[in-house]
Structures are given as C-alpha cells and as structure tokens.
C-alpha positions as CSV (number, residue, x, y, z in Angstrom):
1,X,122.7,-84.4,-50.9
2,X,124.7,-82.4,-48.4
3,X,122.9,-79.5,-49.1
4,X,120.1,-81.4,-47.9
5,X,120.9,-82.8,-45.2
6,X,122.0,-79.2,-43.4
7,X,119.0,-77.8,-44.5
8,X,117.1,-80.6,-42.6
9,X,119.5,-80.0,-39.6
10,X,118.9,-76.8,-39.7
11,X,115.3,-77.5,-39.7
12,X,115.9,-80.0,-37.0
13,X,117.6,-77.4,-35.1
14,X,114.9,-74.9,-35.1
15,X,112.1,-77.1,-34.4
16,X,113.7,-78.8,-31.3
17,X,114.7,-74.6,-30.3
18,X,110.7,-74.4,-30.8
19,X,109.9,-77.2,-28.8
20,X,112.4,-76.5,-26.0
21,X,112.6,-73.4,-25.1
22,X,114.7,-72.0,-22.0
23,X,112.7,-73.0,-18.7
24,X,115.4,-70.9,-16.6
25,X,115.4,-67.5,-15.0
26,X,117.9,-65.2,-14.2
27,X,119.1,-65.9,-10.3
28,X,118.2,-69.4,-11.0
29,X,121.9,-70.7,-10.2
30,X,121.3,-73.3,-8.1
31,X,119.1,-75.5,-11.4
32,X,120.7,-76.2,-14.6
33,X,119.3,-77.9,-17.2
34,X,116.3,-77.8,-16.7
35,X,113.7,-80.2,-18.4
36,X,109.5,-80.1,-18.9
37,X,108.1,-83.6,-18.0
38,X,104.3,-82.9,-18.3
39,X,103.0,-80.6,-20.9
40,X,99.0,-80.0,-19.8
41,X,96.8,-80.2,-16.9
42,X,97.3,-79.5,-13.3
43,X,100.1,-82.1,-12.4
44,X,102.0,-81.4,-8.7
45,X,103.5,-83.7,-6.2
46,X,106.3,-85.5,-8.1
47,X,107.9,-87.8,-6.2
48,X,111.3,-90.0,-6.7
49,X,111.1,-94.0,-6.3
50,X,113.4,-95.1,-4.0
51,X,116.2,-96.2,-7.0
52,X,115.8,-92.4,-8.4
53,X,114.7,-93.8,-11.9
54,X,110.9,-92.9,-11.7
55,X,108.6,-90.2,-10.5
56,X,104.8,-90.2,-8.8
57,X,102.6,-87.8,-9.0
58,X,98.9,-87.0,-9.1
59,X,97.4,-84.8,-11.5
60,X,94.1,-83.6,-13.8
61,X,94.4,-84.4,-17.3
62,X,92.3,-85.4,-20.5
63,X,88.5,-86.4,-19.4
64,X,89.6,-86.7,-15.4
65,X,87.7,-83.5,-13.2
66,X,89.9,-84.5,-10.4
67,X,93.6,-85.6,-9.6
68,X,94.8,-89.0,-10.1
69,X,97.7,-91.1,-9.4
70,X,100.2,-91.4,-11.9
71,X,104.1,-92.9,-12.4
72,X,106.2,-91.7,-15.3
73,X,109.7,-92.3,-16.1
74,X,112.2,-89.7,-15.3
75,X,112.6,-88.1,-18.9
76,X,108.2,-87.7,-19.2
77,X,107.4,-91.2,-20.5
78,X,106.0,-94.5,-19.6
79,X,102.9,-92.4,-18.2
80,X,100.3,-94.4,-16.2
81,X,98.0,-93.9,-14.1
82,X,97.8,-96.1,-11.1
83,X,95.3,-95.1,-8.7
84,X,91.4,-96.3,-9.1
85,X,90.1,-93.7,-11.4
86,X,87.3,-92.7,-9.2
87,X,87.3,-90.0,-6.3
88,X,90.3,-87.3,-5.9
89,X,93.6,-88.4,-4.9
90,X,96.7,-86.5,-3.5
91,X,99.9,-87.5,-1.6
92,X,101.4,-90.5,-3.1
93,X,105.2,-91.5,-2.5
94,X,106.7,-95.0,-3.7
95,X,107.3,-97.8,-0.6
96,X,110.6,-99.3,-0.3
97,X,111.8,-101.7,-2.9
98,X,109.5,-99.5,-5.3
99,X,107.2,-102.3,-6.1
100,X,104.5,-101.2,-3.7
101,X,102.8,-96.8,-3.5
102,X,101.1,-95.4,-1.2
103,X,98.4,-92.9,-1.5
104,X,95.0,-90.9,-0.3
105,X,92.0,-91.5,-2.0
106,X,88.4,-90.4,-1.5
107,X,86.8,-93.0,-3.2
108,X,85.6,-95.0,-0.5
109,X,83.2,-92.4,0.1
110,X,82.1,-91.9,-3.2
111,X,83.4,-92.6,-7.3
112,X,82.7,-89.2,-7.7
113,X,84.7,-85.7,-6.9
114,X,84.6,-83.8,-4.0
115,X,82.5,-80.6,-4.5
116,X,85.0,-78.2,-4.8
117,X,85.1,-75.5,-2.0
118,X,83.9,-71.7,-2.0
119,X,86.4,-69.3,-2.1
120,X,83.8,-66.5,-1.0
121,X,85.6,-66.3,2.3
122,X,89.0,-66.6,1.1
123,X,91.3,-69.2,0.1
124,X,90.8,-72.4,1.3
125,X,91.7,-76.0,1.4
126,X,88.8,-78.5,1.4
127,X,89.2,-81.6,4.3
128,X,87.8,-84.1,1.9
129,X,87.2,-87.9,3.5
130,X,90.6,-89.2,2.4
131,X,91.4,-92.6,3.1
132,X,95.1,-94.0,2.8
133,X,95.5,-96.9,0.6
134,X,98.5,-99.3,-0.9
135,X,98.4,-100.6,-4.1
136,X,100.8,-102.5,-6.6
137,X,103.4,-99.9,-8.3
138,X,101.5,-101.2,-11.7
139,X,97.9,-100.1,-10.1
140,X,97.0,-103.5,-9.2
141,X,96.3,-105.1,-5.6
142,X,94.8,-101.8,-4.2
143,X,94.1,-102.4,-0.2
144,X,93.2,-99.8,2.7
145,X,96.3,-99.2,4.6
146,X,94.4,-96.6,7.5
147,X,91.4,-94.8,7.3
148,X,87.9,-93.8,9.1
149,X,85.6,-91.0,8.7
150,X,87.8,-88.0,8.4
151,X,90.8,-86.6,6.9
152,X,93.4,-89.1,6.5
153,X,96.2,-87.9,3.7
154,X,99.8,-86.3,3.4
155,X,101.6,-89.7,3.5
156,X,105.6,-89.9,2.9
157,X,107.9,-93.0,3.7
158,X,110.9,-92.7,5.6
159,X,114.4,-93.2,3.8
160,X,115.2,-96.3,6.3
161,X,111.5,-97.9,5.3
162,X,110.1,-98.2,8.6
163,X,107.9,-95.8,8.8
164,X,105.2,-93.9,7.2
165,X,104.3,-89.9,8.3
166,X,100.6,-88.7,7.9
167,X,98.0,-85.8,8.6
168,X,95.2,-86.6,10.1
169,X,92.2,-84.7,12.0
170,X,91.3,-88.2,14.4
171,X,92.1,-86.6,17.0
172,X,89.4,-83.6,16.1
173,X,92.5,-81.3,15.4
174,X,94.6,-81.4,12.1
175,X,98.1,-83.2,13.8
176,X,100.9,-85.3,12.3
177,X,100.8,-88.8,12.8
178,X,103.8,-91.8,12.4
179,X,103.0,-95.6,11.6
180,X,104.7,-98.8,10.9
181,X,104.8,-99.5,7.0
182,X,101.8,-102.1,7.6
183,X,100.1,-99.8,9.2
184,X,100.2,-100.5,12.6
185,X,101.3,-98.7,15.6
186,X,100.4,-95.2,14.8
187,X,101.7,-92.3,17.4
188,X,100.5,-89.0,17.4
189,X,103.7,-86.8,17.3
190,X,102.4,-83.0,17.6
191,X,99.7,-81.7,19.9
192,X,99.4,-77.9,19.3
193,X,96.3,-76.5,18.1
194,X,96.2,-75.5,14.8
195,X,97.1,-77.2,11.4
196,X,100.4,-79.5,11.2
197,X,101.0,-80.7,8.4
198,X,102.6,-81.6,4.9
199,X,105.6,-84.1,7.0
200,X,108.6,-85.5,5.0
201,X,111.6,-87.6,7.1
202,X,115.3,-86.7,6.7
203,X,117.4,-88.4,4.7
204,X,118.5,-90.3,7.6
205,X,115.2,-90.9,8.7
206,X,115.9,-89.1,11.9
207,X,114.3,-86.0,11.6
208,X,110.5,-84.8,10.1
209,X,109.9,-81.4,8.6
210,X,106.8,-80.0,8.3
211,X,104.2,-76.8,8.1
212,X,102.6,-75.3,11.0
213,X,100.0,-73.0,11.7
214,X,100.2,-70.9,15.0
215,X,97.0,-69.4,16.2
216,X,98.2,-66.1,17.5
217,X,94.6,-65.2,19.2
218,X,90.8,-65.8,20.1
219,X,90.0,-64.2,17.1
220,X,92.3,-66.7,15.0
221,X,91.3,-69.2,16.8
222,X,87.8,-69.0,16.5
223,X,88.4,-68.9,13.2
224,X,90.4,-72.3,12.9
225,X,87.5,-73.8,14.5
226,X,84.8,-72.6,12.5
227,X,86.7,-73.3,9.4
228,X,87.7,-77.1,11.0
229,X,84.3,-77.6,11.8
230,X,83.4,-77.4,8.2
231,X,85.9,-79.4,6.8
232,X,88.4,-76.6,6.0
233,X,91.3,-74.9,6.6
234,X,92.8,-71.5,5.5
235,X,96.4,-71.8,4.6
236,X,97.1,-68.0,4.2
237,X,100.0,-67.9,6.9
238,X,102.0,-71.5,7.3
239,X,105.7,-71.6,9.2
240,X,108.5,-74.5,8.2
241,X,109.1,-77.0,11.1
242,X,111.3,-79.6,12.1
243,X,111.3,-82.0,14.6
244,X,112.9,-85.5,15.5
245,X,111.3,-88.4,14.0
246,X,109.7,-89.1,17.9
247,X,108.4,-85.6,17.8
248,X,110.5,-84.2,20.0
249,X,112.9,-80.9,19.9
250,X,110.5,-79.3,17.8
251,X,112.0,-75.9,16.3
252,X,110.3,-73.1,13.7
253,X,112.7,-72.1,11.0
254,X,110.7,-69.3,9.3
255,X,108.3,-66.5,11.2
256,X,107.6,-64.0,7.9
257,X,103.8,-64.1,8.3
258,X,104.0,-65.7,4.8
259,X,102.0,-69.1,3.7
260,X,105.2,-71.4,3.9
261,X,104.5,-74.5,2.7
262,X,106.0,-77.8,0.9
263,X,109.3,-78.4,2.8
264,X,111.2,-80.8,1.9
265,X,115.2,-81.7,3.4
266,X,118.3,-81.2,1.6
267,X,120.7,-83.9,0.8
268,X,123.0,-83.3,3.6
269,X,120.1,-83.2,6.0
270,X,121.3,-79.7,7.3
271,X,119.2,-77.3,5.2
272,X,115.3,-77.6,4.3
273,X,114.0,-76.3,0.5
274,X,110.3,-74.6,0.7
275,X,107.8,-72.7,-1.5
276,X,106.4,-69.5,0.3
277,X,105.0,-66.3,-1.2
278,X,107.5,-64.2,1.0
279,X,108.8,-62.4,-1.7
280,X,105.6,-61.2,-3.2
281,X,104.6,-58.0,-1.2
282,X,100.9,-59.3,-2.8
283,X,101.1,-62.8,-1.9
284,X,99.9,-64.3,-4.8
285,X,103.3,-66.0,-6.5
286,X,105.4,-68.6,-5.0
287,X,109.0,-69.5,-5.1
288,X,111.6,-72.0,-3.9
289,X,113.3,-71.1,-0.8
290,X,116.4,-72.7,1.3
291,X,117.1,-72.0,4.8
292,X,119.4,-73.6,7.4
293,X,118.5,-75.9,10.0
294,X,120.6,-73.7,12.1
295,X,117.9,-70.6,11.1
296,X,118.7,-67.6,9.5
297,X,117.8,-65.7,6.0
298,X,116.2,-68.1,3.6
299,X,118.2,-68.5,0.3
300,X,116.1,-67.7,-3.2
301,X,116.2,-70.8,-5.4
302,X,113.6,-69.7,-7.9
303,X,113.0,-66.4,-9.9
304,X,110.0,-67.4,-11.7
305,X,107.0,-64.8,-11.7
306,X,104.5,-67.8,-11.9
307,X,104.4,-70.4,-9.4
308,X,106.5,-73.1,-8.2
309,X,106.4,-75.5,-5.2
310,X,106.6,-79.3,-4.3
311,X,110.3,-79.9,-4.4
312,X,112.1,-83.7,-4.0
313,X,115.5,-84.3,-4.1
314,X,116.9,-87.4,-5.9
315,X,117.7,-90.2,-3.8
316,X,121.4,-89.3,-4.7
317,X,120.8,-85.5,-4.4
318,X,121.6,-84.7,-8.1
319,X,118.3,-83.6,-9.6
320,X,115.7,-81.5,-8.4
321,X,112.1,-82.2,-9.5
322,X,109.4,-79.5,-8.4
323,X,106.0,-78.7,-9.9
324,X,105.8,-75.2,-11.5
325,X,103.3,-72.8,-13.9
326,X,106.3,-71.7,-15.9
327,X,106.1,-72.0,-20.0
328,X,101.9,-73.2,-19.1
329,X,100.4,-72.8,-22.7
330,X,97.1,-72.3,-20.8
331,X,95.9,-70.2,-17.8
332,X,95.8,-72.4,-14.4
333,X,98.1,-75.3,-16.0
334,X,100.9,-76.8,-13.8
335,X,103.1,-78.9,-15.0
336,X,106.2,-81.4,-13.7
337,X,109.8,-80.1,-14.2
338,X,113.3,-81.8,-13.4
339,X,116.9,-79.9,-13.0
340,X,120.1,-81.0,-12.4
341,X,121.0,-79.4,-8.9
342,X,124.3,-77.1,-8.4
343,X,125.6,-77.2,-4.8
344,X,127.8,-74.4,-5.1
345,X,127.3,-72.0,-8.4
C-alpha cells in the first residue's frame, strides 16, 4: 500500500511539473511566483476589482471572432463573460464597490465585428465606433454611460471613485477626457495634436499617466491626419506621460523613439511600470519597464523574448497581473498571468 501511494505521488509530482512549468526568466527578480490564469486565446487587459479578489479582462476564445468582456477569480476560475456577446469590446475596469464595470463596446453600431484593419501600410490600430457602457458586475443591467459617433474607449476609474478617464476623438483629435462616475461633467484634459491616450489615475487619485504621440513634423503630421481621417492610428513611436488629475504639469518620462505604451503607477505613486519594444533593436518584442517619476533610466522588469504588456498592481501592491505570449501552446495566443511582486530583490 505504501508502495503505492509514492508511486502515485510520484506520478502526481510529475504530472503537476508537466502542467506547471517555470513561467520565469532569468533577470525576472522583481516577479516570483508566477502563475498562468488563461490557457488559450488572445486574452489582455486584466484588471483588479477594487477588493483585489477578482480580475476583468477582455479576450477571444472558443467560437467568439472578437474580444469580449470577461471576470475571473484571481487563481483562473469562476470565468464569465459579462459583456453582450455582440460587437468588439476593449477597456473594461470594475466601479467602486465592485458591483458595477465599465466598458467600450461597438455594438451599438452593429452585432457584428469590426472589419479588421490592413496592415499594407504598416501597423495600425483601427478607431472602431466604440461606445462606453455600465453594466451589472454579473452582465446584467447593461446601460450607455457616454457615447456618439466616434471613438469613445480607454476607460479606467480613479482609486477615490469619483472619476472616470477616457480617450476620445470628439473633439476631431484623439485627446484624454475626465467625467463624473455618472457620466456627467466631462473636461477635456490634453490639447496637443497627436494621439493621447491609454490614462490610468494614481493611486491617490491625484495624478493620470498616459501615452503620447508627438508629431515631430509636416510630414508626420500629415500622416496623423490621413491615418485619423480613416479611422486609424499608427502606434509605432508612443512616449509615457504624467500629468495631474486637472491636466495640468504635464511631464514626458521616456524620449527612446520606441512604441511605449501601457503605463500603469506603482504602488507608492512615485514610479510608473510600462511595456515598450526599447530593448529590441528590431522592435518587434515587448517588455515591462519601470522608470521614476523623477526621470531617468528605465528599470527591466521582464526578460521574456515573446511579448508582455498591460500591467495592474493589486489594490495592496502585492501581485502583479500582466498579459504575456510566454508558454502560448499556439502562434499569436496571449494569455493572463499573475506574480507576486518583490520590492527590493
């Protein structure tokens, strides 16, 4: 009977090795322990719920053609999807007291998907109609929070739960945008040509990071316009941003000529974490980054040679979640991952 029951463990032991395998790379100090949530499918955008016990996200999987809206609990179960099942959607975040979300949908101007974009020209990022809706955390109750003809997306909620931070092109530029949680009393907060987006709040609420795209040129220009005019924009060189919830004291903290993108605040409030390309003289793979508010060299988080980007502290600052290509099974699959985070290795 012993016998048996340590050759099951050790059966036990090398199926779990199987089925776990290590997600880590070297220079990867600042993660530990890090865990798969999603296995399949393109899933990005995982978001904490205000209490830290579950995750939003949107992603393609099984019979959908385009992203969804989905919650999950914070080891990978309890998976549901929660948006309308028709359109695309993108951007969703939890409101507070984590009963309500908040997301962009398209499918007010059709059940169907957006065509998807040609990339003859380049890599681009489609300007679908995107409305911005709020719906019961279970699904239920969905209702149009703001939206017209246009681009209308990139929501996040501040951490005091006043406020909500768009993108939106209303203004017929691509500019960041602050309501009240109902909706109301929207305030444009930048005013420079050329795309602003992707805002998350401080954890104080006091401050917004963001990307930024600086049209050096006529020629770039020209292009931005051309591309706007069409319902796209080129994402090829992005800079990290931060500016005071108002929109005031606006400062760049990166100028690499590399597609920075993703920010998102550390706990303490003083540093930002980022994906960019900056280390990849091709420009094709990107890592995590952290820099100081203050400026300076940006820190390598990740060492991965496939992607990863979209990273969210815990409301606590403990874990890490991020969205990554790492152990994909399948060319082009993305997939949710969680780590506990190390201050100071």
């Amino acid at each position: 009977m012993l016998h048996r029951l340590c050759l099951l463990g050790l059966l036990l032991s090398v199926v779990f090795a199987q089925e776990s395998p290590d997600l880590s790379q070297d220079g990867e100090v600042h993660l530990r322990n890090i865990r798969q949530l999603t296995f399949g499918g393109e899933n990005a955008e995982a978001y904490f719920s205000f209490d830290g016990t579950k995750l939003i996200f949107q992603s393609t999987r099984d019979a959908l053609q385009c992203d969804q809206i989905f919650t999950m609990g914070l080891d990978g179960s309890g998976v549901r999807m929660v948006s309308t099942g028709k359109g695309k959607t993108t951007c969703s975040y939890f409101l507070p007291g984590d009963d309500r979300i908040v997301y962009a949908s398209t499918h007010l101007a059709g059940p169907e998907c957006p065509p998807r974009p040609d990339y003859s020209e380049g890599y681009v990022w489609p300007l679908d109609r995107y409305d911005i809706f709020v719906a019961n955390a279970d699904g239920s109750g969905t209702e149009l929070l703001f939206g017209r003809p246009g681009y209308d997306a990139e929501a996040t909620v501040s951490p005091r739960g006043d406020r909500i931070v768009f993108t939106s092109d209303m203004d017929g530029d691509l500019e960041i945008y602050s309501m009240a949680i109902d909706g109301s009393d929207v305030q444009r907060l930048t005013d420079r040509e050329g795309y602003d987006g992707g805002p998350f709040f401080s954890p104080d609420g006091s401050m917004i990071c963001y990307r930024a795209q600086e049209l050096r040129d006529d020629d770039e220009t020209d292009h931005y316009r051309d591309l706007l005019a069409r319902n796209l924009v080129e994402p090829a060189r992005l800079d990290i941003w931060v500016m005071d919830a108002d929109g005031s004291n606006k400062r760049k903290l990166t100028d690499n000529n590399a597609a920075n993108f993703c920010p998102f605040f550390h706990p303490s409030g003083e540093k930002l974490l980022f994906a960019s390309n900056l280390a990849d003289p091709r420009g094709r793979n990107f890592d995590l980054f952290m820099v100081d508010l203050e400026g300076g060299e940006p820190e390598r988080v990740t060492f991965s040679p496939d992607f990863d980007g979209f990273p969210m502290f815990s409301p606590d600052g403990t874990q890490l979640v991020f969205a990554s290509n790492r152990n994909a099974q399948e060319r082009g699959e993305t997939n949710v991952f969680i780590a506990e985070w190390v201050e100071n290795p």
